[in-house]
C-alpha positions in Angstrom: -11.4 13.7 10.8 -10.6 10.9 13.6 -9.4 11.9 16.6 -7.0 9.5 15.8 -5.0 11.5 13.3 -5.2 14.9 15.9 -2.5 16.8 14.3 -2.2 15.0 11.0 0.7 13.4 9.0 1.9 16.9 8.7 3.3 19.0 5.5 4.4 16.4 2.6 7.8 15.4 2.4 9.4 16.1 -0.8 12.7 13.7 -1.4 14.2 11.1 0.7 12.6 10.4 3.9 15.5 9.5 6.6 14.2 6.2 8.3 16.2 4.5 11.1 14.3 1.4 10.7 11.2 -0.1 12.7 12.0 -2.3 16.3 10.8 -5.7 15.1 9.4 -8.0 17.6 8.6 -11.7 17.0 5.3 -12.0 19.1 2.4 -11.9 17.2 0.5 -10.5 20.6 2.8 -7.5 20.6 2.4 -4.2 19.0 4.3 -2.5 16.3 6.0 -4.2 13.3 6.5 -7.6 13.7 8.0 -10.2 11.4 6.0 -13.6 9.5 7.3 -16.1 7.6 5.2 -17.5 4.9 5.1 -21.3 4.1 5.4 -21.8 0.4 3.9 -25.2 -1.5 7.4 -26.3 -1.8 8.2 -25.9 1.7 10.4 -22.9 1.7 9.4 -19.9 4.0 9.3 -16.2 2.8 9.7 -13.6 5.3 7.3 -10.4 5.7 6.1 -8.0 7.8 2.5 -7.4 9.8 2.4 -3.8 11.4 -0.4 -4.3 14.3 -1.4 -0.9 15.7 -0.5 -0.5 19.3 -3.7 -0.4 20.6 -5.1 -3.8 19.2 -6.5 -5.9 21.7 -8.6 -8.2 19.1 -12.1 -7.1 20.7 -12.8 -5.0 17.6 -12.0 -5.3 13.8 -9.4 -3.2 12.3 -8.9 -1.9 8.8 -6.7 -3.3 6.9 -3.7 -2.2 3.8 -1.8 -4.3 2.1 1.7 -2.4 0.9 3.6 -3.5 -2.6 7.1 -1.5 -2.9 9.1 -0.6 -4.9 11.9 -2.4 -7.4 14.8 -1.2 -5.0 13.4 -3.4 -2.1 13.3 -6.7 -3.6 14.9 -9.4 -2.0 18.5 -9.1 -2.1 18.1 -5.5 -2.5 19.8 -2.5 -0.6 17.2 -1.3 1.6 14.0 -4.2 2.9 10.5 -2.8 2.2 9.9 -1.5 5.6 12.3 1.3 4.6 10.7 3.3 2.0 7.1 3.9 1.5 4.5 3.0 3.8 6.8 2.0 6.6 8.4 5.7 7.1 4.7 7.0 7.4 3.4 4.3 9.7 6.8 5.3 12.4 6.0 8.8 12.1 2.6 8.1 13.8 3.2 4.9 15.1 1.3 4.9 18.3 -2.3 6.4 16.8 -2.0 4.6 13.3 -5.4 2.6 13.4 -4.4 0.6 10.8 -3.1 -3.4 10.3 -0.5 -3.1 7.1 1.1 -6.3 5.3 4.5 -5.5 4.4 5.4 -8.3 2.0 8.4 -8.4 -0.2 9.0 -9.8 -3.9 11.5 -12.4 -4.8 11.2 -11.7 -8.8 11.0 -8.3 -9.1 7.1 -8.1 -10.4 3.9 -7.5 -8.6 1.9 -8.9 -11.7 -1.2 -10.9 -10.7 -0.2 -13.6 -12.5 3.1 -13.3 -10.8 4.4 -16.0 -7.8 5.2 -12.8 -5.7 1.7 -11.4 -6.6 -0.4 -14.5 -5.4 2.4 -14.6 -2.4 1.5 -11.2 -1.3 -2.7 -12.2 -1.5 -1.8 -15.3 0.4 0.0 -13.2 3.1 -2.9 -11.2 3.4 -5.1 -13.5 3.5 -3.0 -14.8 6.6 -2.5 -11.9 8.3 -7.0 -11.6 7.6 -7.2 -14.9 9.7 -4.9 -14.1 12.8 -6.1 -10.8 13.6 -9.4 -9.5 14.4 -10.0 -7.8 10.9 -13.0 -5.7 8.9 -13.6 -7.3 5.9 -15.3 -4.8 4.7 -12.4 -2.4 4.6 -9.3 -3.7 2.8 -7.1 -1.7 1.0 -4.2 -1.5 -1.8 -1.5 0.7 -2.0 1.9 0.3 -3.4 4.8 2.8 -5.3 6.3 2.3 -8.4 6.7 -1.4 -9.5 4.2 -1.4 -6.4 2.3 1.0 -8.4 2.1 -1.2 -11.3 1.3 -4.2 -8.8 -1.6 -2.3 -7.3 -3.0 -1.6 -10.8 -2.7 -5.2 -11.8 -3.8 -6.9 -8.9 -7.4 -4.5 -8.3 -8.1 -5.8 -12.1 -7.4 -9.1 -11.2 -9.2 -9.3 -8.0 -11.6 -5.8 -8.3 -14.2 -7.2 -5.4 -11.3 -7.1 -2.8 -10.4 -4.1 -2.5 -12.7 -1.0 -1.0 -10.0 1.3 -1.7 -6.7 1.3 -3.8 -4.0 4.1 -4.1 -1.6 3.7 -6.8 1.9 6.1 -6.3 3.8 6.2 -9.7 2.8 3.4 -11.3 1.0 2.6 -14.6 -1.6 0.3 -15.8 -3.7 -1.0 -18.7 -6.4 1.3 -19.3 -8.9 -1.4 -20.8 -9.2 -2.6 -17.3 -10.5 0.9 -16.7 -14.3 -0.7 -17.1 -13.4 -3.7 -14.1 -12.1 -1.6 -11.7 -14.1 1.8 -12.2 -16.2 1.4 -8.6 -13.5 0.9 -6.7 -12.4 4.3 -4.7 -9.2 5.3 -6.6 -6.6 8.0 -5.7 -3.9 8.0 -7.3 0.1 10.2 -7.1 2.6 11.3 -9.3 5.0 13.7 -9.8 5.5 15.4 -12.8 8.6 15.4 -13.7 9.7 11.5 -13.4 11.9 10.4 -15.3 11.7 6.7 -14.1 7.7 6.0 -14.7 6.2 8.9 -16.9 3.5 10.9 -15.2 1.8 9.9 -18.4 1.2 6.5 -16.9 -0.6 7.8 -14.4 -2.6 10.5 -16.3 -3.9 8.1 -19.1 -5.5 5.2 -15.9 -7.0 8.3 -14.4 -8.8 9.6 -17.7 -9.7 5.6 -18.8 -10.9 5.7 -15.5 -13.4 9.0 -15.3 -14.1 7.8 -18.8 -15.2 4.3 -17.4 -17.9 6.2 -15.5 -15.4 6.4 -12.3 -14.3 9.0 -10.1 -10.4 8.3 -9.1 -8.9 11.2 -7.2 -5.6 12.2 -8.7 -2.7 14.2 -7.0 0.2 15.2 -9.5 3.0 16.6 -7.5 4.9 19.5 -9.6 8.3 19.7 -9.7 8.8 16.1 -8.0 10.7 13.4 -9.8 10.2 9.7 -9.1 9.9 9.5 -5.4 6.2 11.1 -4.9 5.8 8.5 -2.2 6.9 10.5 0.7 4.8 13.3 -0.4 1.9 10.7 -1.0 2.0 9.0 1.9 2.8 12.3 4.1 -0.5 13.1 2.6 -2.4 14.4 5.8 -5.6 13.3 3.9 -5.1 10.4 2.6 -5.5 7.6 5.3 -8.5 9.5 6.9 -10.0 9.1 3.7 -9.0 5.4 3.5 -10.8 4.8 6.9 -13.7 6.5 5.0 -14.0 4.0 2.3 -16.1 0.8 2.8 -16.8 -1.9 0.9 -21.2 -1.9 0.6 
């Protein structure tokens, strides 16, 4: 494991995560989570967020995940996308998390590749690629429940981008099982959702090993929709991201 993760992310955390929010700065030289707008063809702006570990210094190039959440944090929602998923994980660890993370946040309520918030969030990473000292090698997808869905659809649509995706209770089509097979998969769940079906997960994973791949799959028993905290709490799981590499 890197030295980077002494200790871990500890136990996984079953329910809600308590999360007082990140300290946003506006300099794009400064550490931590810091805030973007993205210019739109029609000339509106989008807001989103770049986490930029604390001790980038642009000499060497950093791994890098791009985060869809979940329904609850879409724009105009009660809580912004910072708040629940990825974002509670990153502040836990904040200081040795090795790891730039685009934050974006849907206007439409969809992730769908097709989708204008699914091509936003590709253009915002492909912004975030070109200001900051990045490995191309080692991008990765992640996102939790319509997120889940999002990561599904966009590593079919776009299966050469990604060296690693992790889809957290979510579902896909399983006849994309044969486009997206190579790419390192592990996917979360808990069993007892009532909002996505552990089913959703269970059949991609099968379609998957059926493919000829070899997703990992965590199914959290006992644990109704929110398997994210538990998921990203995962002490694991970004070691093993920092593991996977695009050949």
């Amino acid at each position: 494991m890197s030295p980077r993760f002494r200790g871990g992310f500890g136990a996984a955390v079953i329910g809600v995560l308590a999360f007082a929010g990140p300290s946003f700065t506006e300099d794009a030289a400064k550490a931590g989570f810091v805030k973007k707008a993205f210019k739109n063809a029609d000339g509106s702006t989008s807001p989103y967020v770049v986490f930029v570990p604390h001790d980038y210094d642009g000499k060497k190039d950093y791994p890098v995940i791009l985060f869809l959440h979940g329904a609850g944090e879409t724009k105009g929602g009660s809580k912004e996308p910072v708040e629940v998923g990825i974002g509670p994980a990153i502040k836990k660890h904040e200081k040795t998390f090795p790891f730039i993370v685009v934050i974006p946040q849907s206007e439409k309520r969809t992730w769908k590749a097709d989708s204008d918030d699914g091509k936003r969030a590709l253009g915002e990473l492909d912004e975030t690629l070109k200001a900051y000292k990045t490995d191309p090698t080692r991008v990765y997808l992640t996102g939790l429940s319509m997120g889940g869905y999002g990561t599904w659809s966009l590593a079919a649509a776009h299966p050469d981008r990604w060296a690693a995706i992790v889809p957290v209770c979510g579902g896909g089509n399983p006849k994309t099982a044969e486009t997206i097979k190579a790419i390192p998969t592990w996917v979360f769940h808990g069993d007892k959702d009532a909002a996505v079906p552990v089913k959703q997960s269970q059949v991609m994973v099968e379609a998957l090993k059926a493919a000829g791949g070899k997703p990992k799959y965590t199914e959290y028993p006992g644990v109704g929709h929110n398997s994210w905290d538990a998921a990203y709490g995962e002490k694991k799981l970004f070691p093993w991201l920092l593991e996977q590499k695009k050949k």
